[in-house]
Every structure is written in structure tokens, then in C-alpha cells.
C-alpha positions as CSV (number, residue, x, y, z in Angstrom):
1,X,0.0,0.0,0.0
2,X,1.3,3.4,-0.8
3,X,0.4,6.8,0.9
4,X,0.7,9.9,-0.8
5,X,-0.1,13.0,0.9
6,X,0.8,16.7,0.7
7,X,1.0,19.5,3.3
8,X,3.3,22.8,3.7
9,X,6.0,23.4,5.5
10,X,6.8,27.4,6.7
11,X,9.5,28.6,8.3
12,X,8.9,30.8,11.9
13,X,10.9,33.2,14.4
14,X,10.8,30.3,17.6
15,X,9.6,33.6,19.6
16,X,5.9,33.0,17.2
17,X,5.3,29.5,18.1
18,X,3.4,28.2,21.0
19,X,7.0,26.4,22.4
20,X,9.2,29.3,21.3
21,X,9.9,29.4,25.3
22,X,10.9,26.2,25.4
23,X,13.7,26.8,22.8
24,X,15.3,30.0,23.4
25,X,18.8,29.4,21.3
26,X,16.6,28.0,18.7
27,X,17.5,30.4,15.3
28,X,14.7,28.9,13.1
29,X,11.7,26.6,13.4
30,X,10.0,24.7,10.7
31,X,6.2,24.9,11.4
32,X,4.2,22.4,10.1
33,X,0.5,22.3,8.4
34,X,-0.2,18.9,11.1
35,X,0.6,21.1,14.0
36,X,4.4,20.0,14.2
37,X,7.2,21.7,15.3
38,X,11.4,21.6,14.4
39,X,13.5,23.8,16.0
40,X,16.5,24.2,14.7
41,X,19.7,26.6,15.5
42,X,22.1,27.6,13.2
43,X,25.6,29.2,13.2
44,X,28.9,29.1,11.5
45,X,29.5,25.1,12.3
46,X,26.6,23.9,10.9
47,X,22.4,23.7,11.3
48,X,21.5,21.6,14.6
49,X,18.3,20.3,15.6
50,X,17.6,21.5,19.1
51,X,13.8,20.5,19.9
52,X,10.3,18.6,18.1
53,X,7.2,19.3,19.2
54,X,3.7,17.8,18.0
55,X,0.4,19.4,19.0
56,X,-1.1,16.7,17.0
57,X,0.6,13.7,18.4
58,X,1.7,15.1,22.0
59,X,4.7,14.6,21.8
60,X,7.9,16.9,22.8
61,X,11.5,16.1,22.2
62,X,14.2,18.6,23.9
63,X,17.5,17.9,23.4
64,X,20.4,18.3,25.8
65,X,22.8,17.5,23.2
66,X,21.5,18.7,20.0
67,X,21.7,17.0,16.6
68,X,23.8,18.3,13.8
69,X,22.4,17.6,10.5
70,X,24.7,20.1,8.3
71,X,28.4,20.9,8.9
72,X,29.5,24.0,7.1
73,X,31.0,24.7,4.6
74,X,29.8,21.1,3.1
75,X,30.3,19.7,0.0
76,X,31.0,16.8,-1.8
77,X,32.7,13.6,0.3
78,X,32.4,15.7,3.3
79,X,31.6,13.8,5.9
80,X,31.3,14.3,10.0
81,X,30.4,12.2,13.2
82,X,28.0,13.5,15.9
83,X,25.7,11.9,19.0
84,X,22.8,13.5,20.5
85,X,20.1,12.9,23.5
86,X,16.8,14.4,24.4
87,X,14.4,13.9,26.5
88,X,11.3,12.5,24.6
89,X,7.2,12.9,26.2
90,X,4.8,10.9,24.7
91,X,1.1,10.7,26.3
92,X,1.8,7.4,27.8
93,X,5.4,7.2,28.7
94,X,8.7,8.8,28.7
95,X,12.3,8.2,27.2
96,X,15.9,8.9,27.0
97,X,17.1,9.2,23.7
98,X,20.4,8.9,22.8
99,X,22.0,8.3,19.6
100,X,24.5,8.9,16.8
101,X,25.0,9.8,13.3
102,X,27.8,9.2,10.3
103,X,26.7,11.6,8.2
104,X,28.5,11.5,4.2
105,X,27.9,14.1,1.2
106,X,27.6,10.9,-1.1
107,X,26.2,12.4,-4.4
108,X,26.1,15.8,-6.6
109,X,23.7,16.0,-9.6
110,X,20.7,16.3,-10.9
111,X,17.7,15.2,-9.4
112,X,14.3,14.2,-11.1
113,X,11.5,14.3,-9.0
114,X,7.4,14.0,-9.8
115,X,8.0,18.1,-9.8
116,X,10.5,18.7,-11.5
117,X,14.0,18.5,-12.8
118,X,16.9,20.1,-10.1
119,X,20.7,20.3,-11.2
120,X,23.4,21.0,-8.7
121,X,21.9,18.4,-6.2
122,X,23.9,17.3,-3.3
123,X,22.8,14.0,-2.3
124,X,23.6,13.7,1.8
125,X,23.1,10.4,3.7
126,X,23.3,10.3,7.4
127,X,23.1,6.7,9.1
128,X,21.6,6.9,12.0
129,X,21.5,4.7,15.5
130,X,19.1,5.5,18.2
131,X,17.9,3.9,21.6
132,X,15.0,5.2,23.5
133,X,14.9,3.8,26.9
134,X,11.1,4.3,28.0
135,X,10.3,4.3,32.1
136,X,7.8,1.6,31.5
137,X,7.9,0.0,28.4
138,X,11.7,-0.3,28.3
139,X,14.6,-0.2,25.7
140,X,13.7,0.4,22.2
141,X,16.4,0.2,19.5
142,X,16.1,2.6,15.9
143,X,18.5,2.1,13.1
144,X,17.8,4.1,10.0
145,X,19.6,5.7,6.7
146,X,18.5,8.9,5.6
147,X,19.1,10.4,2.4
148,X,18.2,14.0,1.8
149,X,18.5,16.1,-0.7
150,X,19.3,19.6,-1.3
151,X,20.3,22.5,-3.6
152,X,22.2,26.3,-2.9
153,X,20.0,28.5,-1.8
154,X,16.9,26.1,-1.1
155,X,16.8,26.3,2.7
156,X,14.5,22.5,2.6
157,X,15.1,19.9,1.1
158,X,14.0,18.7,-2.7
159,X,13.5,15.2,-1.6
160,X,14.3,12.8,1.4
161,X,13.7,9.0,1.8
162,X,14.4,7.0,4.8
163,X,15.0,2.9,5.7
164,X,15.3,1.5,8.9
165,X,14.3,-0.9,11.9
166,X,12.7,0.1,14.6
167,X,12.5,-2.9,17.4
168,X,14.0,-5.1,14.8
169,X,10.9,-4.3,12.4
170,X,11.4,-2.4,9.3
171,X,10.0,1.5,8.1
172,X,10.3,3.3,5.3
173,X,9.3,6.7,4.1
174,X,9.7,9.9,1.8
175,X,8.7,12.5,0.6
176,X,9.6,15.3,-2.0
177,X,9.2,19.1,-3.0
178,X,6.4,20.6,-4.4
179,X,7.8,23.8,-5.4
180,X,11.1,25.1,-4.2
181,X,9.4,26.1,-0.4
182,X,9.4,22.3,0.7
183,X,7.2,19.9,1.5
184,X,5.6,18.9,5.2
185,X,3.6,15.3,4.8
186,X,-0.4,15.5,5.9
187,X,-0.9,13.7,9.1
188,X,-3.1,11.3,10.3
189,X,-4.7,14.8,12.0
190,X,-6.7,15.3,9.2
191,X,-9.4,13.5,10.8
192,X,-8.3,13.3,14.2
193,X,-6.9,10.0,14.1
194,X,-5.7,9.1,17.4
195,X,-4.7,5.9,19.3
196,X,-4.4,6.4,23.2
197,X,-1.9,5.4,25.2
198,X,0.6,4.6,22.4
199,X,2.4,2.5,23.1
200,X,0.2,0.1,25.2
201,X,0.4,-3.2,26.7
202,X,-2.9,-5.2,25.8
203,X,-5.9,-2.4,25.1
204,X,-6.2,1.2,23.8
205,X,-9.1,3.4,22.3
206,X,-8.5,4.6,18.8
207,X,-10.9,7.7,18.0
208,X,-11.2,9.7,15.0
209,X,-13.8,12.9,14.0
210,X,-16.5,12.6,11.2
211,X,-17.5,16.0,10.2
212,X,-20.4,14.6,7.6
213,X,-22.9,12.0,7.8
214,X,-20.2,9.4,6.4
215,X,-18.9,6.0,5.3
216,X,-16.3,4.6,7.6
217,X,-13.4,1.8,7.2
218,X,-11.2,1.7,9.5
219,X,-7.9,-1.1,8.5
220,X,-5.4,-2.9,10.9
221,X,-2.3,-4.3,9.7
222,X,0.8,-5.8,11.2
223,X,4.1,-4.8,9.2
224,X,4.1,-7.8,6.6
225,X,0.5,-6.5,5.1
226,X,-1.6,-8.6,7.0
227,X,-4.8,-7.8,8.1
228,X,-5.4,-8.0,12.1
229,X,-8.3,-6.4,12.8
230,X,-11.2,-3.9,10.3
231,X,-14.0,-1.6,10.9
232,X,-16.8,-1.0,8.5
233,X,-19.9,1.3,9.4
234,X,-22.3,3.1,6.7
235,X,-23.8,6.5,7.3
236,X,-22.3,7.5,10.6
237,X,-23.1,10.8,12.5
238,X,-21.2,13.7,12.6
239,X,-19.0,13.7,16.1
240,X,-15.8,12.0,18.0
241,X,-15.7,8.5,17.7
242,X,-14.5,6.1,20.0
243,X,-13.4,2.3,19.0
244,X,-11.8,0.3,21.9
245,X,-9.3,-2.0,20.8
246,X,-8.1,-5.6,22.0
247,X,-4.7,-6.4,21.1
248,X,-3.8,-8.7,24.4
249,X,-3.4,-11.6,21.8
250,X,-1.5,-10.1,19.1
251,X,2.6,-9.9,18.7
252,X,5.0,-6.9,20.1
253,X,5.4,-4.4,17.7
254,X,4.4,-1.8,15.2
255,X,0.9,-1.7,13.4
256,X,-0.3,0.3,10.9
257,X,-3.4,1.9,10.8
258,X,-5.4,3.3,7.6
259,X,-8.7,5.2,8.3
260,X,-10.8,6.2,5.2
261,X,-13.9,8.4,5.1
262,X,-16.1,9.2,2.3
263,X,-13.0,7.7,0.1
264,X,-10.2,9.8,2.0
265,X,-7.9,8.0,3.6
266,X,-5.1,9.0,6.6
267,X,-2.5,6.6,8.0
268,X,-1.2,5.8,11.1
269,X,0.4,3.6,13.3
270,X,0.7,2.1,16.7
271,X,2.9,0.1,18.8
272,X,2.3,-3.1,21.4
273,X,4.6,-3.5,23.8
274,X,3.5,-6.7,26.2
């Protein structure tokens, strides 16, 4: 199954943003259309991330060693080595991130995209090796590869795509530009699609908004495609909706979730930890 979405991506003064307190070296923040958050500080050494926030998803991520993503100057077969750690809030839990990144200038050229045709790409690929160690739902290990791509005087950029396990199962995304301003990827907020607590042990409540009298589906699947559990419902009223969920019998791990209304249809995803 494939999931194409769009959205916008601005960038903010920190002071204009409801966390801008929370930040206050922060130089830049990327705000986007889903209610997210990147805050990001640059200098002469380079652009670091310094915080995420989601008003979406509820979740915060301050970092007391921030992430550098660009070293400058940068250019082809540059390359640099950084770790980081943050203190990551979700609505059911709490972690301590730490990680590190090898991150490589691997590529210069042009770039065709479902947009348009760039030249004078630079292709940069960061590997990257996480642990979050929640309070109560323990260690989980992220390893992913990142490849982003970006072009002078585009402050976004053109086109990223990611691979990478997380808990030993695999994820992949991307995305690319639009225009030249960047691209942000529509969240499952569009509807209100929300699964609380998340992680959870054996049962949550997933809850979504129908605006219109509507057609619901609502699609579980574990990460191989198959189907775990569906809702189907014809003409529903407009409101919050609330579906309780059972997953005391199924496996540890990350599901994916696919809600579609009147022929719309948002993603998700969840995560069972026994």
C-alpha cells in the first residue's frame, strides 16, 4: 500500500510559536501544516536540531545534546560524526534518547522528481543509531539511513527518503518538494486519528472525527500487510468517535493503521509492547 499526501512546511521566528519558550537558542523553526514543530539553531559550524514538538501527536522532544544535520562549509565527500540525546514525552510514557550519526555528502547531480528536474543536487546520507529507553515499556532500538536532498540557496530539502528498523521491524518513508518552499507530509490529524496510550500493553481506544454523515473503514495491519483487525460502518453521524481496541493476543510491535472516510484516507500507526 502506498500513501501519498501533501502539506506545507513554513518557516517561523521560535519567539511566534506556542513552544518558542521552550527553545530560546533556537534560530529557526519549521512549522508544520499537522501542528508539528522543528527547531533548529544555526551558526557558523553547521544547522542543529535543538527540539520537536507535536500538538497533533503530544509529543515533545528537547535535546540536551542537539543534533547536527549540516556541517558547514559542506560539500561533496564531506563527511562528520555526531551523537545526541533528548528527553522524549509521549502521552503514555517517557524516554531517554540517545544516539548517533555518520553523516557523508555521497552524491552531486541532478535530481528528477514527480515536480521537476533540479541540477546542482547534493545528495547527503546520514546513518543513524538511536535507543530510547522508556520508564515503563523499556529499551527500544532505531536504526535508519536517511538520504536527503538539497540544492544552494533552497533552505528544505528537494526530496528525502528513509529505511530502517525500529525494534527489529522495518520502516520506510519519503517524501519530495512541491515547489522550491518544501514539502511537510499531511498527518493522520486530518481526521483526528488518534490511538491512546501509544504504546500500550494489551488495550487502547482509537478515536477519529466525522464531520459529515459518512462511510467509515477503518484497517489494521501488522508490518508484513496482513490484516489484524477492520471496521466497516455506513452512514455514521457527525461527532468524536471512540473504538476500543483488543490487542492482548496479538505480537510486540508496530501496526499500521489506515482510516478512510467518504474515500479519504489517513494513516497511522501504533505500537504493542507486552
Amino acid at each position: 500500500m502506498a500513501e501519498v499526501n501533501s502539506g506545507t512546511a513554513n518557516i517561523v521566528n521560535p519567539a511566534s510559536t506556542p513552544f518558542g519558550s521552550s527553545y530560546p537558542t533556537a534560530t529557526c523553526s519549521f512549522q508544520g501544516s499537522d501542528g508539528s514543530y522543528e527547531y533548529l539553531l544555526g551558526n557558523s559550524a553547521g544547522l542543529f536540531r535543538i527540539g520537536l514538538q507535536s500538538t497533533a501527536a503530544g509529543i515533545s522532544s528537547i535535546y540536551s545534546n542537539s543534533t547536527q544535520l549540516v556541517k558547514y562549509p559542506f560539500s561533496l565527500n564531506g563527511t562528520f560524526n555526531d551523537s545526541y540525546a533528548s528527553t522524549v514525552i509521549v502521552p503514555s510514557d517517557t524516554a531517554a534518547l540517545t544516539g548517533s550519526v555518520v553523516t557523508t555528502a555521497d552524491g552531486w547531480g541532478t535530481l528528477i522528481t514527480p515536480s521537476g528536474t533540479f541540477t546542482n543536487v547534493l545528495r547527503i546520507h546520514a546513518q543513524y543509531n538511536e535507543t530510547y529507553a522508556y520508564i515503563h515499556y523499556g529499551p527500544i532500538v532505531q536504526t535508519f539511513d536517511q538520504y536527503s536532498y538539497w540544492k544552494p540557496d533552497v533552505h528544505f530539502p528537494l526530496a528525502e527518503y528513509t529505511t530502517g528498523l525500529q525494534g527489529g521491524l522495518p520502516f520506510s518513508s519519503g517524501s519530495w518538494a512541491v515547489t522550491t518552499v518544501g514539502i511537510n507530509e499531511v498527518s493522520a490529524d486530518n481526521f483526528k486519528l488518534n490511538v491512546f496510550p501509544n504504546p500500550f500493553l494489551a488495550s487502547a481506544e482509537i478515536s477519529f472525527v466525522v464531520e459529515t454523515r459518512s462511510d467509515v473503514l477503518l484497517e489494521i495491519r501488522d508490518v508484513s500487510g496482513r490484516m489484524v483487525h477492520s471496521f466497516e460502518s455506513q452512514n455514521i453521524l457527525p461527532g468524536k468517535i471512540i473504538l476500543p481496541f483488543d490487542g492482548s493476543s496479538l505480537s510486540n510491535g508496530i501496526y499500521l493503521l489506515s482510516l478512510t472516510i467518504n474515500g479519504q484516507t489517513v494513516c497511522g500507526k501504533m505500537v504493542i509492547s507486552h
